[in-house]
C-alpha positions in Angstrom: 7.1 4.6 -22.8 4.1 6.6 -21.3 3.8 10.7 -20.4 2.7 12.1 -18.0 1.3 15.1 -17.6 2.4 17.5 -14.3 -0.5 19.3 -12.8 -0.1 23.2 -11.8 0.4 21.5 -8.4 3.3 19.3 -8.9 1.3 16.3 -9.3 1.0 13.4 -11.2 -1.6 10.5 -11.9 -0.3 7.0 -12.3 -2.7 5.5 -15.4 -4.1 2.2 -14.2 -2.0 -0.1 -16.6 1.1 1.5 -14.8 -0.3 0.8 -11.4 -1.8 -2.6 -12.3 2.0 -3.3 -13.1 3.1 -2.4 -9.8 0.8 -4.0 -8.0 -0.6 -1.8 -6.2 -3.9 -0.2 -6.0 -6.7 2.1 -3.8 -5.0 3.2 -0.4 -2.0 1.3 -1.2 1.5 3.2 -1.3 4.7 3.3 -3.8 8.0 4.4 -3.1 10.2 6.4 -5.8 13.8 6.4 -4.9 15.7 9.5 -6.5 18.6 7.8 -9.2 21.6 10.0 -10.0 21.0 12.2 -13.6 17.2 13.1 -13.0 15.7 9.5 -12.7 14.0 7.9 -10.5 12.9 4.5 -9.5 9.3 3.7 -8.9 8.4 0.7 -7.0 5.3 -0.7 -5.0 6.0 -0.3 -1.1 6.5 -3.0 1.1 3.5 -3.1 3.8 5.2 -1.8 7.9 3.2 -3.6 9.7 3.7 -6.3 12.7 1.4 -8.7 14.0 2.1 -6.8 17.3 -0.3 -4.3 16.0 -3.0 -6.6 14.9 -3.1 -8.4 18.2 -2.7 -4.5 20.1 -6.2 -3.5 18.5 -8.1 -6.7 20.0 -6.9 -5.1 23.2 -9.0 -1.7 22.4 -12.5 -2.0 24.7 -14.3 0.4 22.0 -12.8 -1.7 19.1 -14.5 -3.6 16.4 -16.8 -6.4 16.7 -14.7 -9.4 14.8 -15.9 -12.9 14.0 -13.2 -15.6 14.1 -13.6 -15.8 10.1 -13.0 -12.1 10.3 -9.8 -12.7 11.7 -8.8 -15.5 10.1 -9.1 -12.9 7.0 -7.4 -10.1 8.3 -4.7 -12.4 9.4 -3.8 -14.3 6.5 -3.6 -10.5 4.4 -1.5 -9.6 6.9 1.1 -12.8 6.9 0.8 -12.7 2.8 1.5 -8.9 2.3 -2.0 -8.9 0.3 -4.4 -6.0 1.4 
């Protein structure tokens, strides 16, 4: 079992073994669901995107610059769930 400590703000910092066991890591999210009797349940968050908005940003005049290996990239994270 690990401890955590609360800061003065109410917050607390995941240690890396506990994130590496979620899964997640930098700009990636978790959700914590709140269990009856004080728990709660942490878990890594499934990503909300949609392909819809991948293909909407190709649209975008001012947008990036993207090589077909670039897309074939962002793609395939995208389809997998990988980021």
């Amino acid at each position: 079992m690990t401890t955590l400590k609360i800061t003065a703000k109410g917050q607390v910092t995941l240690r890396q073994d506990i994130l590496a066991h979620l899964g997640v890591g930098p700009k990636q999210k978790i959700e914590v669901e709140k269990l009856p009797h004080g728990r709660i349940m942490v878990r890594a968050a499934e990503p909300r995107g949609a392909i819809t908005d991948f293909i909407g940003c190709l649209a975008k005049e001012d947008g990036p610059v993207l090589s077909l290996d670039d897309l074939a990239e962002i793609a395939s994270q995208g389809w997998s769930g990988e980021k």
